[in-house]
C-alpha positions as CSV (number, residue, x, y, z in Angstrom):
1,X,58.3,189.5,138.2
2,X,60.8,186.6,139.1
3,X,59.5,183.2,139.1
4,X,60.4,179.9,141.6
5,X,60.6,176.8,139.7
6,X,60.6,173.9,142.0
7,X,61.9,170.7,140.7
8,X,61.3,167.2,142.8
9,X,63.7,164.8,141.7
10,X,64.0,161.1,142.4
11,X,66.0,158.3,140.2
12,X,64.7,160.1,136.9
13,X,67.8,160.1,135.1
14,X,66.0,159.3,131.6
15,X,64.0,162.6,132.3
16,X,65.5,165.1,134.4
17,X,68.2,166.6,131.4
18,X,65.0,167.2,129.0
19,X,63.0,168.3,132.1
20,X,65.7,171.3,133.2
21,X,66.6,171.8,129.3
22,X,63.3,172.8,128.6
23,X,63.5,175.4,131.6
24,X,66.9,177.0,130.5
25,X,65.5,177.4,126.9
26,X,62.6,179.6,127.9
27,X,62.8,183.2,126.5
28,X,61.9,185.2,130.3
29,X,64.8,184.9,132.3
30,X,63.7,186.5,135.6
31,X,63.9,182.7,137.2
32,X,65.1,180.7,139.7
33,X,65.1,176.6,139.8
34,X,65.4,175.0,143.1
35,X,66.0,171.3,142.7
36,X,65.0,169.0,145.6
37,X,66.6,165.6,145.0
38,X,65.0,162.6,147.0
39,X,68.3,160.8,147.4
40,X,69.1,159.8,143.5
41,X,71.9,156.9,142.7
42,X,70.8,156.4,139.4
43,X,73.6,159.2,137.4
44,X,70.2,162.3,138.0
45,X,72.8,164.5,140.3
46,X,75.5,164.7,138.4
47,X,73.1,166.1,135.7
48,X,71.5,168.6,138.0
49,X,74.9,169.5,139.1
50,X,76.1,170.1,135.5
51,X,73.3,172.6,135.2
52,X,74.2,173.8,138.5
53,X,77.5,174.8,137.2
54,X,76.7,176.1,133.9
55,X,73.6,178.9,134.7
56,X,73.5,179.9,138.5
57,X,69.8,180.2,138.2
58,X,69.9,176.6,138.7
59,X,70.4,175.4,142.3
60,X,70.4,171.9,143.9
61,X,68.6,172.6,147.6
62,X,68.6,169.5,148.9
63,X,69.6,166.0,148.4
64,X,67.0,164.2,150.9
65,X,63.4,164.3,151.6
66,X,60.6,162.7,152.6
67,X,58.4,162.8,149.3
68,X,57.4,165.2,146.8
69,X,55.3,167.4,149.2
70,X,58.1,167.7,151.7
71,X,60.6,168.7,148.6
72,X,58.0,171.6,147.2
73,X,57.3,172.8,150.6
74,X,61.3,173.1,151.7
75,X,62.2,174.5,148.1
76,X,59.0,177.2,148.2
77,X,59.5,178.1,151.9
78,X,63.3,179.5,150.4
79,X,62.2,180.5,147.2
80,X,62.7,184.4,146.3
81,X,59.9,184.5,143.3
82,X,56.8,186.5,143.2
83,X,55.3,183.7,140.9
84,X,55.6,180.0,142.0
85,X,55.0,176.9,139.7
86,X,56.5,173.1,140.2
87,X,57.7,171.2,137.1
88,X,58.0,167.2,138.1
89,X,61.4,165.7,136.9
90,X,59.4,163.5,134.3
91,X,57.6,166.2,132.7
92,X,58.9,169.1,130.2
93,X,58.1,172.4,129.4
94,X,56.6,172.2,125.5
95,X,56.9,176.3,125.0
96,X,59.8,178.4,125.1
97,X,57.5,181.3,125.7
98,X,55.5,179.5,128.4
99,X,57.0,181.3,131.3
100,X,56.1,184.9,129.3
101,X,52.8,183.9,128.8
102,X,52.3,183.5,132.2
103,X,53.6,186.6,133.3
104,X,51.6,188.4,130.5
105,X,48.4,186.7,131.9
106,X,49.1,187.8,135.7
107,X,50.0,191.2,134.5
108,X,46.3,191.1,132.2
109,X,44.7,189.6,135.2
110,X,45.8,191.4,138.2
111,X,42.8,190.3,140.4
112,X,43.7,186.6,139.4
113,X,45.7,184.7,141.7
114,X,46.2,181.0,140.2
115,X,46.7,181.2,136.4
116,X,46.3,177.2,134.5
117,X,47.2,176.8,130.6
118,X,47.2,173.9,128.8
119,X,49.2,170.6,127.6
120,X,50.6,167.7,126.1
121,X,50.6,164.0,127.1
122,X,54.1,163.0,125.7
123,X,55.4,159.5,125.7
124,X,59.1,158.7,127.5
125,X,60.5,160.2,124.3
126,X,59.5,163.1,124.9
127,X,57.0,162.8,121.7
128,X,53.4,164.2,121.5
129,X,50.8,162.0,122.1
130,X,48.0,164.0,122.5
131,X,46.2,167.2,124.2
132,X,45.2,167.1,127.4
133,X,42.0,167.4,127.4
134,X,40.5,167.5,131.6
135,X,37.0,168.8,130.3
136,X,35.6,165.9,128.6
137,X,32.3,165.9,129.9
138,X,29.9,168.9,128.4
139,X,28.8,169.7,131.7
140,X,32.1,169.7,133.3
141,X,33.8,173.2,134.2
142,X,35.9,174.9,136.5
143,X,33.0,175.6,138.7
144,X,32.9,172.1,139.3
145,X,36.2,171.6,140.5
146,X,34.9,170.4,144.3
147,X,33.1,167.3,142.5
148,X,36.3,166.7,140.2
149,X,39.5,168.5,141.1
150,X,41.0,168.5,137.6
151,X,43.9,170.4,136.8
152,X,47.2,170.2,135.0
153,X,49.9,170.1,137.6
154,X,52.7,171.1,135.2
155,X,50.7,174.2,133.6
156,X,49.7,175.7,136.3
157,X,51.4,179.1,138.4
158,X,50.5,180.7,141.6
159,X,51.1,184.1,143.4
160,X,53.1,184.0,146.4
161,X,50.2,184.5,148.4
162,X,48.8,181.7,147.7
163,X,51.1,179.4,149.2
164,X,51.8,181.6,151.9
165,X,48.4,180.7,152.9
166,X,48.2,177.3,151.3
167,X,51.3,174.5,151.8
168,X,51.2,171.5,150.4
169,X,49.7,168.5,152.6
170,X,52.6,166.2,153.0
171,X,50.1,163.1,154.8
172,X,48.7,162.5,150.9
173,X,51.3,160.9,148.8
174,X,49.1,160.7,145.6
175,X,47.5,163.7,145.7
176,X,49.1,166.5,147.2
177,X,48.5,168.6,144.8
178,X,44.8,168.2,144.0
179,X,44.2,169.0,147.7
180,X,46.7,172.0,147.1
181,X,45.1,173.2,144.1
182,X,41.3,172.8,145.4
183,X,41.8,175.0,148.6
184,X,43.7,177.3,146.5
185,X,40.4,177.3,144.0
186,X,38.6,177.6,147.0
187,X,40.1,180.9,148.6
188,X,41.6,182.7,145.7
189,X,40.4,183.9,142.0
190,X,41.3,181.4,139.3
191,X,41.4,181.8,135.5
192,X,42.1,178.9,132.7
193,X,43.9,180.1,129.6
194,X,43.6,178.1,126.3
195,X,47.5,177.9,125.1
196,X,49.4,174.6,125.4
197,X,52.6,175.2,127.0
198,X,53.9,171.4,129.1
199,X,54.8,167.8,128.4
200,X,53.1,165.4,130.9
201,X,54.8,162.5,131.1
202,X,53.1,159.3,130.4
203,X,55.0,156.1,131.7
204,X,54.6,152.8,134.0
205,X,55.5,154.9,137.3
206,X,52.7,157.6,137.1
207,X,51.3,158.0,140.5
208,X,47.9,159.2,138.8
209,X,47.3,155.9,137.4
210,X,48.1,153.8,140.6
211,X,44.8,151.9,140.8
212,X,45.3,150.4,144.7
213,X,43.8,150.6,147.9
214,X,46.6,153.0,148.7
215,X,45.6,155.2,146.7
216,X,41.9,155.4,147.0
217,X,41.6,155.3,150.4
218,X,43.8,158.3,150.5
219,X,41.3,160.1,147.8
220,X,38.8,159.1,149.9
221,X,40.7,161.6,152.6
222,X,40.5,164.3,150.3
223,X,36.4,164.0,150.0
224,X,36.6,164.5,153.5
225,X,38.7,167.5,153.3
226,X,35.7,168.7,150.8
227,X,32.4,167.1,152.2
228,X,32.6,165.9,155.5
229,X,33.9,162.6,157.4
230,X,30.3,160.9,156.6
231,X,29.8,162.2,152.6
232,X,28.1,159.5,150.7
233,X,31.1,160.4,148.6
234,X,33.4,159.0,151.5
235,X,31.5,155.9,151.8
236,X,31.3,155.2,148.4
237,X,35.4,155.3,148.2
238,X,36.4,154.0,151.3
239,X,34.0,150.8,149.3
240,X,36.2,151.0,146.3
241,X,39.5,150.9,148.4
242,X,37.9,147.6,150.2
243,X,37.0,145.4,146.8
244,X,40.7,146.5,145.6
245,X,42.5,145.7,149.2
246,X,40.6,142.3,148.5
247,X,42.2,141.7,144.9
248,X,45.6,142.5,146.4
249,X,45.4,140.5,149.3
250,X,43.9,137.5,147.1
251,X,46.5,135.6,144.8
252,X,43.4,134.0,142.9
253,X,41.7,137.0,141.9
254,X,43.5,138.7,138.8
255,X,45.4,141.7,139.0
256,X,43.3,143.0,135.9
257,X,39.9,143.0,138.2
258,X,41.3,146.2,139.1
259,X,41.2,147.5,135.5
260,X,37.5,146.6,135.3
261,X,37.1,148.2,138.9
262,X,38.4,151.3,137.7
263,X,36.8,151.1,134.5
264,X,32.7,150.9,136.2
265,X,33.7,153.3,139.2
266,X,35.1,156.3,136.5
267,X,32.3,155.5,133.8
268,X,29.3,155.4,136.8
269,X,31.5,159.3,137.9
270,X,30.7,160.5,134.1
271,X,27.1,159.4,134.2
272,X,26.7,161.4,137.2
273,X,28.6,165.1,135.7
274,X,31.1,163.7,139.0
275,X,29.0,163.8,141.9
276,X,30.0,160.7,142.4
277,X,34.4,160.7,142.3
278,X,36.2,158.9,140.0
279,X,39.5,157.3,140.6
């Protein structure tokens, strides 16, 4: 079984060597990594291109796009792999057997479309900070994931099917790939397997921990994806995104109300096992 890496690449020159070096160490060879670049001037492509040239597995596909959805949907709609799976330019791949383990699991699983393992939070050095840990809440499982789509991004791999039937929504900037990952919950069998195999990068340009207008308003599009244009769950986000478009269009409120904002509105969504979103 041959997998498609996609790689979205943008100005990541401090990541993206560690980022395709932990691809090229993995023990299963039967890959291909298709390498989207969003127009880089910071020294990323000639790095691509030296792994380009030194293992023809690696291929640079294109060298503009329009965002990360518009890079995975180009590189996936070429892409020759039975099993697909996207590895950000920031992040890393923590286990050199990760890509066998998850052809081991689909080949255990057969009925079992979208296989997720576990990870890391590492720091820009690459160093361990700590497991990720997306069930935190003792009532909080996979069967919940239309309350609180949580899933790790760079552990997860998909059958072909399943983005033959699913592409990735290239109107949400922020989170393409929740919306991705809940209709592909939604339509096809999932199964969570307790081995940590990534690096998630933690750093100042994470687009998970944006806390804008921007941002919220477009989760607040997703609930209506999930619940309906006039969810109590909509209302209560399109709120949210209103206070914080008032602290950024107001010079004299701080900048850390947002911190607060975000701290009451994700604390309430625990109290309430998510059936009220968090942000």
């Amino acid at each position: 079984m041959k997998i498609s890496i996609a790689v979205p690449s943008y100005n990541y020159y401090e990541y993206i060597e560690p980022c395709l070096k932990s691809i090229l160490e993995q023990t299963y060879s039967n890959f291909e990594v298709l390498i989207c670049d969003g127009g880089s001037n910071d020294g990323s492509l000639e790095i691509i291109q030296k792994y380009c040239k030194l293992d023809n597995r690696f291929s640079l596909i294109s060298e503009s796009d329009s965002g990360q959805s518009n890079a995975l949907n180009f590189a996936f709609s070429i892409a020759e792999g039975e099993i697909f799976y996207f590895l950000n330019s920031d992040d890393i791949l923590t286990n050199k057997n990760a890509f066998q383990l998850a052809i081991d699991s689909f080949k255990s699983y057969p009925e079992v479309s979208i296989i997720s393992f576990d990870g890391y939070y590492v720091d820009s050095t690459g160093t361990i900070i700590k497991k990720i840990n997306l069930r935190y809440h003792p009532l909080d499982n996979i069967d919940n994931m239309k309350n609180r789509t949580a899933v790790i991004q760079p552990a997860t791999f998909w059958k072909r099917k399943v983005y033959e039937n699913i592409k990735f929504k290239e109107k949400f900037e922020y989170s393409f790939d929740s919306v991705f990952f809940y209709q592909a919950y939604s339509l096809f069998n999932w199964l969570e397997v307790n081995a940590s195999i990534c690096g998630y990068r933690w750093h100042n340009f994470n687009k998970s921990g944006d806390i804008s207008y921007k941002r919220v308003k477009e989760l607040s599009n997703f609930e209506i994806l999930k619940f309906g244009e006039y969810s109590y769950r909509v209302v209560y986000l399109k709120s949210i995104a209103k206070i914080l478009l008032k602290i950024e269009q107001k010079s004299y409120l701080p900048n850390y109300l947002k911190i607060v904002v975000r701290l009451f509105v994700n604390s309430f969504s625990f109290l309430t096992v998510y059936r009220f979103p968090n942000i």
